[in-house]
VOGU-157032 format. One record per residue: residue number from 1; x, y, z of N, C-alpha, C in turn. Coordinates in Angstrom, 2 decimals. Atoms other than C-alpha are relative to their C-alpha. Layout:
N
<rec seq="NUM" n_px="X" n_py="Y" n_pz="Z" ca_px="X" ca_py="Y" ca_pz="Z" c_px="X" c_py="Y" c_pz="Z"/>
...
//
This chain:
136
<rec seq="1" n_px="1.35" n_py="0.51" n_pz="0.01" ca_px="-14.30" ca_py="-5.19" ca_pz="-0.21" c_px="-0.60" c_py="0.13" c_pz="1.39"/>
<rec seq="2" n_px="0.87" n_py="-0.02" n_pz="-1.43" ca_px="-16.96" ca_py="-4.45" ca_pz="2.43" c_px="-1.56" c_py="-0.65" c_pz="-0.08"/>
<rec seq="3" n_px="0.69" n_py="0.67" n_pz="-0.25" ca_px="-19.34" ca_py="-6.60" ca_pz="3.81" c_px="-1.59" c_py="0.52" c_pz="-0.60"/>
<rec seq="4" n_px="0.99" n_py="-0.03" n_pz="0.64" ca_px="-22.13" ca_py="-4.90" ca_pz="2.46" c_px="0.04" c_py="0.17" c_pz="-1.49"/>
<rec seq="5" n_px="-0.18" n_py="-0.27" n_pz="1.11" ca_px="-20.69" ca_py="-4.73" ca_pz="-0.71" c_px="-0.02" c_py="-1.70" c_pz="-0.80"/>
<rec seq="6" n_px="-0.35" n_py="1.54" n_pz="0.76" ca_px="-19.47" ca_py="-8.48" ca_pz="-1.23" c_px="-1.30" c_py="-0.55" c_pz="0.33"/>
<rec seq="7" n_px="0.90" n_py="1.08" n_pz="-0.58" ca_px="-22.45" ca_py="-10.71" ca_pz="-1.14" c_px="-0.15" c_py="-1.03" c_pz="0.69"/>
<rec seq="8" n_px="-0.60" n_py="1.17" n_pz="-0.43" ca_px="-20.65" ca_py="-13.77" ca_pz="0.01" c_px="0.55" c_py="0.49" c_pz="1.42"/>
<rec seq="9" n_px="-0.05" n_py="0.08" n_pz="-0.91" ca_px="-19.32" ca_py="-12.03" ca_pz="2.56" c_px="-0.95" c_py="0.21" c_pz="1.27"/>
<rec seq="10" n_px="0.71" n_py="0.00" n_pz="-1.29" ca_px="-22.45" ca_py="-11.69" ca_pz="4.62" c_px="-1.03" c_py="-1.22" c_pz="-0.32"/>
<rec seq="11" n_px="0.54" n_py="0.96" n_pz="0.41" ca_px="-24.40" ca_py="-13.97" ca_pz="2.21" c_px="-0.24" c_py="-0.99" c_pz="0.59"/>
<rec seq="12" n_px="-0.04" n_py="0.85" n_pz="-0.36" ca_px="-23.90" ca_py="-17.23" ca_pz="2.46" c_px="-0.11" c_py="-0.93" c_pz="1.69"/>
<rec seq="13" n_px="0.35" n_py="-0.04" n_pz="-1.77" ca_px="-25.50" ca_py="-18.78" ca_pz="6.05" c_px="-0.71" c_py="1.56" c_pz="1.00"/>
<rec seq="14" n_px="0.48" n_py="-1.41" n_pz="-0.80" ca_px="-26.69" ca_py="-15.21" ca_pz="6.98" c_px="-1.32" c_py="0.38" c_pz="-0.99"/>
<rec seq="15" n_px="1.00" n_py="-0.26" n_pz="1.01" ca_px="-28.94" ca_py="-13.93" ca_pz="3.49" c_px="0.02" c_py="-0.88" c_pz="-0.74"/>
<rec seq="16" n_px="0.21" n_py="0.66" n_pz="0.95" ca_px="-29.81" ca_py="-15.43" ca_pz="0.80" c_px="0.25" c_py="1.26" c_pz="-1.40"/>
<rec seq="17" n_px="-0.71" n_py="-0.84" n_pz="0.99" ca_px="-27.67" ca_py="-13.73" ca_pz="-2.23" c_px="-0.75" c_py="-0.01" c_pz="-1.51"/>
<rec seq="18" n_px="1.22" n_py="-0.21" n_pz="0.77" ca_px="-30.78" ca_py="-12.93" ca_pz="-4.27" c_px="0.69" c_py="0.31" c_pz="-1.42"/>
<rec seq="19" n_px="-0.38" n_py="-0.46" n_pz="1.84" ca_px="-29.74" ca_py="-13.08" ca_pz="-8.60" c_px="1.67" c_py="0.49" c_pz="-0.11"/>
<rec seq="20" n_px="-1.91" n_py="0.04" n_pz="0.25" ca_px="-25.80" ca_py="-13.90" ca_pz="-8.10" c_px="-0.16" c_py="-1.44" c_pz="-0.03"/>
<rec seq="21" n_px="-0.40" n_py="1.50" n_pz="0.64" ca_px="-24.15" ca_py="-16.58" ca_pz="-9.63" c_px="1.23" c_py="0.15" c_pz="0.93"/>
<rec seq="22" n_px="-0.82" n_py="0.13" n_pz="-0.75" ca_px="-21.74" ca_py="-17.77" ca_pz="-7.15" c_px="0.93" c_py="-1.08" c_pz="-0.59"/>
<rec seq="23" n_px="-1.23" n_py="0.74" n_pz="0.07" ca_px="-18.05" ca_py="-19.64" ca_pz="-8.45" c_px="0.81" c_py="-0.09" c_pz="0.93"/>
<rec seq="24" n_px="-1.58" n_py="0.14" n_pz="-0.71" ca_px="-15.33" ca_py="-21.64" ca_pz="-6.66" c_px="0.95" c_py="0.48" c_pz="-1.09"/>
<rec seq="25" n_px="-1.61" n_py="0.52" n_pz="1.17" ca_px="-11.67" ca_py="-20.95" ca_pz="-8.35" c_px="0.79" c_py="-0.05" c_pz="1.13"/>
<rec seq="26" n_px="-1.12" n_py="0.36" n_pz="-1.27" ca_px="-9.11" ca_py="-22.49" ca_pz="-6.63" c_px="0.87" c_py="0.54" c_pz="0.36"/>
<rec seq="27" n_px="-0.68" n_py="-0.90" n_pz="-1.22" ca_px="-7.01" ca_py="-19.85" ca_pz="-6.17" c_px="0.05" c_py="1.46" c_pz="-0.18"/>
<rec seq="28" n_px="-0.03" n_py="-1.28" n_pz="0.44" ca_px="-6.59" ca_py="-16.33" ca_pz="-6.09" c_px="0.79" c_py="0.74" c_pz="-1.46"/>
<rec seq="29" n_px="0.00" n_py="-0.27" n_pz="1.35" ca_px="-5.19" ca_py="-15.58" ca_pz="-9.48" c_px="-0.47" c_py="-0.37" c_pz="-0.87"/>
<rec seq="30" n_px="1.29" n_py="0.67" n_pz="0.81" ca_px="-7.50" ca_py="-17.91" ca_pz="-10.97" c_px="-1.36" c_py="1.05" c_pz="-0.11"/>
<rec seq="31" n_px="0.44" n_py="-1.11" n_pz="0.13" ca_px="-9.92" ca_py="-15.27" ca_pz="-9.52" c_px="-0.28" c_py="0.75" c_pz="-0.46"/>
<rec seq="32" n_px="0.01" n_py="-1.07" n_pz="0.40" ca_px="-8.60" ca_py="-12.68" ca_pz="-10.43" c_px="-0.14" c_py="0.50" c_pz="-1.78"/>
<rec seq="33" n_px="0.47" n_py="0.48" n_pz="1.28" ca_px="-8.23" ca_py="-13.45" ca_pz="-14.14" c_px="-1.74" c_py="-0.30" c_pz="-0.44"/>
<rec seq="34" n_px="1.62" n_py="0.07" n_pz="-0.15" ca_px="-12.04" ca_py="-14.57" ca_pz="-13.59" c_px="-0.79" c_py="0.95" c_pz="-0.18"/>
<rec seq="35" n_px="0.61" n_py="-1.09" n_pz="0.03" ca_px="-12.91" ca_py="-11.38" ca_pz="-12.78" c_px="0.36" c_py="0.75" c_pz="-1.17"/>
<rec seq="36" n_px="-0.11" n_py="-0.98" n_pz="0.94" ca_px="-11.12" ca_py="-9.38" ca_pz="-15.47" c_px="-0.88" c_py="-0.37" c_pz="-1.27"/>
<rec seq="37" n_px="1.05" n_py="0.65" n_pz="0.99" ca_px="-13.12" ca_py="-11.94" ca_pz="-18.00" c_px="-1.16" c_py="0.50" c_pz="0.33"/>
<rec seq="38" n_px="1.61" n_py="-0.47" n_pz="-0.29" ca_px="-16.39" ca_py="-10.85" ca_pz="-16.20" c_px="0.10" c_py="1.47" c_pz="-0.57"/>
<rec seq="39" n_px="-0.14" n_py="-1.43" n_pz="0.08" ca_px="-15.14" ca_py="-7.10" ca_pz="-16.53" c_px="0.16" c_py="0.45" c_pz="-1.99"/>
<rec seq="40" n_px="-0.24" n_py="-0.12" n_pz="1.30" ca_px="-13.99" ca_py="-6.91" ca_pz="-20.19" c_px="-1.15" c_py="-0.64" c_pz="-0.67"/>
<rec seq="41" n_px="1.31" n_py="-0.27" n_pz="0.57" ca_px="-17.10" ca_py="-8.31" ca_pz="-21.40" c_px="-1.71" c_py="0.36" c_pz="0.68"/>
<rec seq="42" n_px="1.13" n_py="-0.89" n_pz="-0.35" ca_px="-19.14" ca_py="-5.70" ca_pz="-19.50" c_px="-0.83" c_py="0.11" c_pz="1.29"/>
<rec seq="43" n_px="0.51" n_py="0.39" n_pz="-1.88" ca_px="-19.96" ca_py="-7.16" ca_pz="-15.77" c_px="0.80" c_py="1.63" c_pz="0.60"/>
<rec seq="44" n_px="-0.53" n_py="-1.89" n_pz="-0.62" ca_px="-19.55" ca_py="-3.37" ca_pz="-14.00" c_px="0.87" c_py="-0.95" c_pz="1.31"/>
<rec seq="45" n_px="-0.99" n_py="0.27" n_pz="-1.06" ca_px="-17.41" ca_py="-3.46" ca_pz="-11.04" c_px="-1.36" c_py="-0.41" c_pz="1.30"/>
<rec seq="46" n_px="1.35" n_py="0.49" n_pz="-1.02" ca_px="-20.82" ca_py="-3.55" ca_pz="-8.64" c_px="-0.60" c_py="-1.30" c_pz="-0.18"/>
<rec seq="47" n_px="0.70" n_py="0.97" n_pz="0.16" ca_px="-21.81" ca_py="-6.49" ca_pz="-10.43" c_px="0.84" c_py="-1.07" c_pz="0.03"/>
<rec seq="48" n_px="-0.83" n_py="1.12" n_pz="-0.51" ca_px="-18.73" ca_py="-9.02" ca_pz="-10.35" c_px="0.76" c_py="0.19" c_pz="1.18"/>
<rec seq="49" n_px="-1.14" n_py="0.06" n_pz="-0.56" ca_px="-16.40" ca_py="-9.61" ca_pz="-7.54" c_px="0.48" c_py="-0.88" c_pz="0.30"/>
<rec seq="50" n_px="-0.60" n_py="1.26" n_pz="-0.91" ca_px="-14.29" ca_py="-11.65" ca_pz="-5.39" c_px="0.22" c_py="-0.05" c_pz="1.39"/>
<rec seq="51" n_px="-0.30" n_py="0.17" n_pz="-1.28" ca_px="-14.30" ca_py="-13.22" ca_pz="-2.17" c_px="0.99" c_py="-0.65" c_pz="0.22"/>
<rec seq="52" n_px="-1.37" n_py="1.22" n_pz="0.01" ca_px="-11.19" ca_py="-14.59" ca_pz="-1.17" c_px="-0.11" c_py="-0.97" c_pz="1.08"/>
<rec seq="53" n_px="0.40" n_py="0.75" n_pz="-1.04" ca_px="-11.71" ca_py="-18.01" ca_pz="0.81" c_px="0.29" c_py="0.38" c_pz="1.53"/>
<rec seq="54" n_px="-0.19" n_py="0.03" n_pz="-1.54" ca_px="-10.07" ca_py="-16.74" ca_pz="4.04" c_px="-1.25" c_py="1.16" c_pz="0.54"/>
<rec seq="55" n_px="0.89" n_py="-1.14" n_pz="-0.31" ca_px="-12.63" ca_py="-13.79" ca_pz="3.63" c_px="-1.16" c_py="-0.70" c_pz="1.07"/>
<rec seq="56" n_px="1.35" n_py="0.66" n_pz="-0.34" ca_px="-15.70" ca_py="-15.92" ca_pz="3.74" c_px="0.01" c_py="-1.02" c_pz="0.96"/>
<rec seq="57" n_px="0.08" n_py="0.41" n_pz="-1.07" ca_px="-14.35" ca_py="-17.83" ca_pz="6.59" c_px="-0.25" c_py="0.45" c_pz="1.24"/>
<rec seq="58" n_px="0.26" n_py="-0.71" n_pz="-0.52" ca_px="-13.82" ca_py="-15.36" ca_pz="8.55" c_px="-1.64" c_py="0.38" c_pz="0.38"/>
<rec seq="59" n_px="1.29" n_py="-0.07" n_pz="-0.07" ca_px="-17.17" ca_py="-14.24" ca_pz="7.85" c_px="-1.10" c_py="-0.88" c_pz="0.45"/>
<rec seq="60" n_px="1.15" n_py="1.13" n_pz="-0.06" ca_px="-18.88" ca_py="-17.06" ca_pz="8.01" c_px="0.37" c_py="-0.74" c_pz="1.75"/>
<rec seq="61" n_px="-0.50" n_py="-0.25" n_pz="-1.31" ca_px="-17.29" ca_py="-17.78" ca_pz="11.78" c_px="-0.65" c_py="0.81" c_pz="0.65"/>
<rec seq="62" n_px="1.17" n_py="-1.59" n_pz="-0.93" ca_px="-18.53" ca_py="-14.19" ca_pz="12.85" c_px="-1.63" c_py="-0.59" c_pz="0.09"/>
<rec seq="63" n_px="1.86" n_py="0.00" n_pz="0.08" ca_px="-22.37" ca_py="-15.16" ca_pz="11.95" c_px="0.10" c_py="-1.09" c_pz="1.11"/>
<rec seq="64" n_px="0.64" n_py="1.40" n_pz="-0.72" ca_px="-21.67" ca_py="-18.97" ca_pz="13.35" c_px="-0.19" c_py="0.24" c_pz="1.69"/>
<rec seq="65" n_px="0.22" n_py="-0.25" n_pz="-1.02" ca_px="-21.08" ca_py="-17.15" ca_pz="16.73" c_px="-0.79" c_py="0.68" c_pz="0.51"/>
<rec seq="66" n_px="1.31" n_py="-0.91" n_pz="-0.30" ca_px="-23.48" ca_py="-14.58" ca_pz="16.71" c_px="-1.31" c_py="-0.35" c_pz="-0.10"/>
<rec seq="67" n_px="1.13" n_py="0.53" n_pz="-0.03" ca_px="-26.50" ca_py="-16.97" ca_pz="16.15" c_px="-0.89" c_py="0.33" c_pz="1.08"/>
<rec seq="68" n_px="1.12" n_py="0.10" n_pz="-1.22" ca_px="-29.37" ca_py="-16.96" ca_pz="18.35" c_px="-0.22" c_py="-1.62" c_pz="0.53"/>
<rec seq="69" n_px="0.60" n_py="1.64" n_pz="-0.34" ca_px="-31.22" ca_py="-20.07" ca_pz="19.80" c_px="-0.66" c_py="0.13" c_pz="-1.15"/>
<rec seq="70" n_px="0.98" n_py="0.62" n_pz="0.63" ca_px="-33.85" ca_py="-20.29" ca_pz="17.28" c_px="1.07" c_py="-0.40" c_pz="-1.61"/>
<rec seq="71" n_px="-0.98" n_py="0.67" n_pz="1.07" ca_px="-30.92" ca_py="-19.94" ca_pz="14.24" c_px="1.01" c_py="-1.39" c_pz="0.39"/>
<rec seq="72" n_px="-0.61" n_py="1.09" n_pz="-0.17" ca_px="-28.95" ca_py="-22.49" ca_pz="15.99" c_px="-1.18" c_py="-1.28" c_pz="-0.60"/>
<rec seq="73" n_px="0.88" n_py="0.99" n_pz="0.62" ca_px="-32.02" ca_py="-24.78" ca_pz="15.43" c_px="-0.57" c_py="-0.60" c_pz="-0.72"/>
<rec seq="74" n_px="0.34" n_py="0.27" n_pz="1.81" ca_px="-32.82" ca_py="-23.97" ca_pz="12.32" c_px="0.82" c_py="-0.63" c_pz="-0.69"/>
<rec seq="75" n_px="-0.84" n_py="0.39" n_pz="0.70" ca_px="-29.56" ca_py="-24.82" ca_pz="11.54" c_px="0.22" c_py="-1.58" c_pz="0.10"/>
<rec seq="76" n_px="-0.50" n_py="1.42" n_pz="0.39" ca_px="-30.10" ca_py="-28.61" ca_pz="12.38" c_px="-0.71" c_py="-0.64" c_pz="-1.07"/>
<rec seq="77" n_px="0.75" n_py="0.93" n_pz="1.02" ca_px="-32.54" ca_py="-29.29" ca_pz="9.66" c_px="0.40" c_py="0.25" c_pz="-1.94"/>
<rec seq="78" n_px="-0.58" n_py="0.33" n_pz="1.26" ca_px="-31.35" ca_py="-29.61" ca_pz="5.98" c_px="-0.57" c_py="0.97" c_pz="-0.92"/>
<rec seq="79" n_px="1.19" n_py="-0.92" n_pz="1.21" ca_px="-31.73" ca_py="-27.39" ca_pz="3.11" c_px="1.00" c_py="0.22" c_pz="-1.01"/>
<rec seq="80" n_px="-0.90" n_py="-0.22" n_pz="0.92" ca_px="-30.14" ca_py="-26.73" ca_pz="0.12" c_px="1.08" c_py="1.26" c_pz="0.25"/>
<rec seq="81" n_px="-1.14" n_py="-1.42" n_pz="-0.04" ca_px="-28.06" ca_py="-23.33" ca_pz="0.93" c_px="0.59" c_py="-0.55" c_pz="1.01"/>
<rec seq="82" n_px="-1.05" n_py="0.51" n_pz="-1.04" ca_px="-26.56" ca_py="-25.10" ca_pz="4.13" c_px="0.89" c_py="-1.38" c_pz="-0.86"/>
<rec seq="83" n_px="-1.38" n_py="0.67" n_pz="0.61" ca_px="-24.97" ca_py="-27.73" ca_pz="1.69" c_px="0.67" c_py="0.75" c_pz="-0.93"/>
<rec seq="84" n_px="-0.94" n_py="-0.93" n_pz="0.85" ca_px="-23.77" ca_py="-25.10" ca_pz="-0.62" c_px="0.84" c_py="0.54" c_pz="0.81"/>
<rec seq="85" n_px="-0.68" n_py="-0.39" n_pz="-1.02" ca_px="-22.68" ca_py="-23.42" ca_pz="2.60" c_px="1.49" c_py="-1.36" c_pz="0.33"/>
<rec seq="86" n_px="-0.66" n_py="0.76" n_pz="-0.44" ca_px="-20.95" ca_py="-26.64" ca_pz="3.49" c_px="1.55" c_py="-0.53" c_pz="-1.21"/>
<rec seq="87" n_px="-0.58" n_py="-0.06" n_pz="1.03" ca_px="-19.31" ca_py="-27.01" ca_pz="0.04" c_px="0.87" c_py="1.39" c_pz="-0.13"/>
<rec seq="88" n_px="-0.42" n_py="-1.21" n_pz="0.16" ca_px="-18.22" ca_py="-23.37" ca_pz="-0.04" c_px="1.29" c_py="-0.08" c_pz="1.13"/>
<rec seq="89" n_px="-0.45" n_py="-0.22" n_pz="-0.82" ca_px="-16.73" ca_py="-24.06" ca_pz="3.26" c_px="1.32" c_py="-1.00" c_pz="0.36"/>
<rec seq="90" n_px="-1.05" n_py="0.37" n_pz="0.50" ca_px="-14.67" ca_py="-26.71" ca_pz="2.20" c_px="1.36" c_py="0.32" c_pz="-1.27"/>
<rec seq="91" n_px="-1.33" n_py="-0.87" n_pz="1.01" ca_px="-12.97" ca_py="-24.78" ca_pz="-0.96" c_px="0.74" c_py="0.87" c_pz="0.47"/>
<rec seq="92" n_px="-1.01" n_py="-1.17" n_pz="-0.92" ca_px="-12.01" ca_py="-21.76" ca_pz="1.46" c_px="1.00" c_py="-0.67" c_pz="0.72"/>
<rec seq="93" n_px="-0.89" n_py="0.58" n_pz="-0.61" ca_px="-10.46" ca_py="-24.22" ca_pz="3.78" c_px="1.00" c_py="-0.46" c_pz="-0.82"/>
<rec seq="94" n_px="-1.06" n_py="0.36" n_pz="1.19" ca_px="-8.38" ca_py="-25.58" ca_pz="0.64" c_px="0.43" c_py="1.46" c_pz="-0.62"/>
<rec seq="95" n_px="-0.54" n_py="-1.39" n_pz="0.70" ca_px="-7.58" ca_py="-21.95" ca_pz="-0.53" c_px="-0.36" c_py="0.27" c_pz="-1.28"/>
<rec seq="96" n_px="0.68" n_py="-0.17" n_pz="1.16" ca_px="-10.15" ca_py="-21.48" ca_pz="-2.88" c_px="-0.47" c_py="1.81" c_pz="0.11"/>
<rec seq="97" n_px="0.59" n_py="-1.11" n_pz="0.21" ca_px="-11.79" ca_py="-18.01" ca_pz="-4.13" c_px="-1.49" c_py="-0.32" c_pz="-0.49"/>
<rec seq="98" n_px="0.87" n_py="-0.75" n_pz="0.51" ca_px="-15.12" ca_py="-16.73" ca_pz="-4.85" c_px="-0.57" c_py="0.67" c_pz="-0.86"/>
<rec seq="99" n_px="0.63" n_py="-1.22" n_pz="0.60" ca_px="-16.64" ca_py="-15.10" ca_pz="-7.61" c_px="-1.45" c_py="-0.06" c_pz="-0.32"/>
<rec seq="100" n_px="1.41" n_py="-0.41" n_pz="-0.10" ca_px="-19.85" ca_py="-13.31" ca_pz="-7.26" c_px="-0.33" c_py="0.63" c_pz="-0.79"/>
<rec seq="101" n_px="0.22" n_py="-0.97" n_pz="0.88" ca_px="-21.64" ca_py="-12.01" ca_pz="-10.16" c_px="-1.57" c_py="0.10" c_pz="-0.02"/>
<rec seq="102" n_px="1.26" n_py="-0.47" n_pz="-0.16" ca_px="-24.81" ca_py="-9.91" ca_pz="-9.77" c_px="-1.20" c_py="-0.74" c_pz="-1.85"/>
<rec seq="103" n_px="0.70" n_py="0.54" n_pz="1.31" ca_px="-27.11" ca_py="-11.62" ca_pz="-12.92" c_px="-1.18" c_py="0.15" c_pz="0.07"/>
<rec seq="104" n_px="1.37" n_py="0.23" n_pz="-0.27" ca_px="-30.84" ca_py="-11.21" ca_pz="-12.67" c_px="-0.58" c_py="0.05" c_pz="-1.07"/>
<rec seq="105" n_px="0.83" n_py="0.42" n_pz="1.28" ca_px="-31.64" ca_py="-11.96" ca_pz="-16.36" c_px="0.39" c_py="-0.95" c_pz="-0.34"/>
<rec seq="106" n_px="-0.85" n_py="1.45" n_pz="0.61" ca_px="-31.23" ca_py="-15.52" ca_pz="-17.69" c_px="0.63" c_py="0.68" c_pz="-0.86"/>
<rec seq="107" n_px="-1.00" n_py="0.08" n_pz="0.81" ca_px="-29.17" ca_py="-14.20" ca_pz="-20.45" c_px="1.35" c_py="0.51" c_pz="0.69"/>
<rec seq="108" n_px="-1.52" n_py="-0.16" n_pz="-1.01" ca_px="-26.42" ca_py="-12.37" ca_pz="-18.04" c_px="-0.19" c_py="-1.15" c_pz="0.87"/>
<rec seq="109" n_px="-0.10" n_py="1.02" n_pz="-0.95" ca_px="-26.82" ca_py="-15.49" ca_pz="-15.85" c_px="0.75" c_py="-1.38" c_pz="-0.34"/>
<rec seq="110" n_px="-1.03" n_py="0.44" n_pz="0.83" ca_px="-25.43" ca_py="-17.37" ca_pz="-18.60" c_px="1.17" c_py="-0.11" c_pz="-0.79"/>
<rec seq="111" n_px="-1.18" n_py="-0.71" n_pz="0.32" ca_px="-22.76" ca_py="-15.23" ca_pz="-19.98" c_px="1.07" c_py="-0.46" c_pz="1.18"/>
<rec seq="112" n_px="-0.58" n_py="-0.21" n_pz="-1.26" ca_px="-21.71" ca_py="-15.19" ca_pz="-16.25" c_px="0.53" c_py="-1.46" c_pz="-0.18"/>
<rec seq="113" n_px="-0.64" n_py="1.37" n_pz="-0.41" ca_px="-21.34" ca_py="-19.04" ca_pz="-16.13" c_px="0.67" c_py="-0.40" c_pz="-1.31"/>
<rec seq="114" n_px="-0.92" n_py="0.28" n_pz="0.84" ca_px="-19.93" ca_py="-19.54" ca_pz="-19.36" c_px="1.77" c_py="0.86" c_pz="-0.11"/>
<rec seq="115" n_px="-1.57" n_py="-0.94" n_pz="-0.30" ca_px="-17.04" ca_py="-16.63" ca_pz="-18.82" c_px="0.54" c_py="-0.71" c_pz="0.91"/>
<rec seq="116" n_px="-1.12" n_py="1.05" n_pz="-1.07" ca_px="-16.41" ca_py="-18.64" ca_pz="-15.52" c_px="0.65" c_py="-1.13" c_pz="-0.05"/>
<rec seq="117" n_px="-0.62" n_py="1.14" n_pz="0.90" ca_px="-16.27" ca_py="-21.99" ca_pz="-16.65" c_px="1.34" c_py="0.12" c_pz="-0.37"/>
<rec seq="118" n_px="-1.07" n_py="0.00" n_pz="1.09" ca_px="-13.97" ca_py="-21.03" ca_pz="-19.22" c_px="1.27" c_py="0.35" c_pz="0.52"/>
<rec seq="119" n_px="-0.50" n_py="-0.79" n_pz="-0.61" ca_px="-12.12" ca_py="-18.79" ca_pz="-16.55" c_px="0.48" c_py="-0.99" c_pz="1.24"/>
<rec seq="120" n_px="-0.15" n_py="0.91" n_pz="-1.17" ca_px="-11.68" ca_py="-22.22" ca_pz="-13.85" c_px="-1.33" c_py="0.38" c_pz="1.11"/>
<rec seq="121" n_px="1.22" n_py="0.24" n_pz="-0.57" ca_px="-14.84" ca_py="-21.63" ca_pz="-12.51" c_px="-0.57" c_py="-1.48" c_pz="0.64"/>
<rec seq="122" n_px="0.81" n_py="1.34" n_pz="0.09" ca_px="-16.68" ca_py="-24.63" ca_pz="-10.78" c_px="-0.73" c_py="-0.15" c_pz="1.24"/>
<rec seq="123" n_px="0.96" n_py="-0.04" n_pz="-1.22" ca_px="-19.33" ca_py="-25.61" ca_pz="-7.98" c_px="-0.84" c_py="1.39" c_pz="-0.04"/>
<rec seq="124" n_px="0.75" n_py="-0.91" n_pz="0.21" ca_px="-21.50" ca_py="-22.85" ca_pz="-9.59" c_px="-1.44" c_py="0.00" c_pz="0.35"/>
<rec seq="125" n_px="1.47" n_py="-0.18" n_pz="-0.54" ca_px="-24.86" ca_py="-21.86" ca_pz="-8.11" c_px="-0.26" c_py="1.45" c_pz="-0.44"/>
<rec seq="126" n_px="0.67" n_py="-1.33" n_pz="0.02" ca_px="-27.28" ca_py="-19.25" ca_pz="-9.16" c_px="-1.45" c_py="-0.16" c_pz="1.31"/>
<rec seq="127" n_px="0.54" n_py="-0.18" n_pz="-0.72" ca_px="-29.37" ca_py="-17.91" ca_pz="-6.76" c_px="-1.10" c_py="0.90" c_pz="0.04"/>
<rec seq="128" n_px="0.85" n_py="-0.57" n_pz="0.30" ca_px="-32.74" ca_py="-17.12" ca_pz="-7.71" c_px="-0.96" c_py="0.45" c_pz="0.98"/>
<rec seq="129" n_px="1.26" n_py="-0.58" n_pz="-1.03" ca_px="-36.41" ca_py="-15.86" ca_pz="-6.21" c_px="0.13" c_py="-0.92" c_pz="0.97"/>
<rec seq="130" n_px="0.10" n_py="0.47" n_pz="-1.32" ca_px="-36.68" ca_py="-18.82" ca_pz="-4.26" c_px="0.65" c_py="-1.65" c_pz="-0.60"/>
<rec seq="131" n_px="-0.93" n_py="1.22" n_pz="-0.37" ca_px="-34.57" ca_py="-21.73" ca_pz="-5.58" c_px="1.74" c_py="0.50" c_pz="0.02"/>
<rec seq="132" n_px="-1.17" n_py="-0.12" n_pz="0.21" ca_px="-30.85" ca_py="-22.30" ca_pz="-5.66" c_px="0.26" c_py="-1.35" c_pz="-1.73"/>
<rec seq="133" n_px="-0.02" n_py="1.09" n_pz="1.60" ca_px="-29.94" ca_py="-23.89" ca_pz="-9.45" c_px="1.53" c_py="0.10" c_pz="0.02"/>
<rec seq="134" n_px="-1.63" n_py="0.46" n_pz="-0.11" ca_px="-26.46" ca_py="-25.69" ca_pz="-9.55" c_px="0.27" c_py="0.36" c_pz="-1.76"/>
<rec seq="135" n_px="-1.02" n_py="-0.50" n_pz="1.28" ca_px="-24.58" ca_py="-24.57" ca_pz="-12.62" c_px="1.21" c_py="-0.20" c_pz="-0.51"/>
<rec seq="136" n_px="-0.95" n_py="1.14" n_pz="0.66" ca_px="-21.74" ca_py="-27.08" ca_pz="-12.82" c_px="1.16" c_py="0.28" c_pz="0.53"/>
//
């Protein structure tokens, strides 16, 4: 996986991961199973993947140092993607995974969260035009 490929890995704290449904699973074979559920009913390989928590630490480290002044500042005032950030950033530290699935029609947006769910999915967010909608 490469950073311009995974969403999460530049995503989260850096973009805003425009029409992905973002899952914790707690661990990497949970994942991975996750994903083959997304894949077998029809999620292409471009459109699901996985981040594996040490990924998106990593990642998410790199950005926290490379800030500027004005992102540092931004970053003291509250917003919904910095507590998802903050949430995200506690499952990696516990050895959680990622899965990112590209959705930009409510009906794949729902497929997506019901395959996960079912798959140990949880702390689901979709990530629309301009909100973030929690998804359980």
């Amino acid at each position: 996986m490469t950073e311009a490929v995974n969403p999460l890995a530049t995503a989260l704290g850096t973009y805003y991961p425009k029409h992905y449904v973002v899952a914790v699973v707690d661990d990497p074979a949970g994942a991975s199973r996750a994903l083959a559920a997304l894949r077998e009913a029809g999620f292409t390989d471009a459109a699901a993947e996985i981040c594996p928590g040490v990924e998106f630490l990593k990642n998410y480290r790199e950005f926290v140092e490379g800030r500027g002044l004005l992102q540092r500042l931004e970053g003291l005032f509250p917003s919904e993607e910095r507590a998802a950030v903050a949430e995200y950033l506690e499952e990696a530290e516990r050895g959680a995974s990622f899965v990112t699935v590209h959705a930009p029609e409510r009906g794949e947006r729902d497929r997506a969260r019901d395959l996960l769910k079912t798959n140990g999915g949880h702390a689901m967010r979709y990530y629309g035009d301009n909100t973030i909608t929690d998804l359980g």
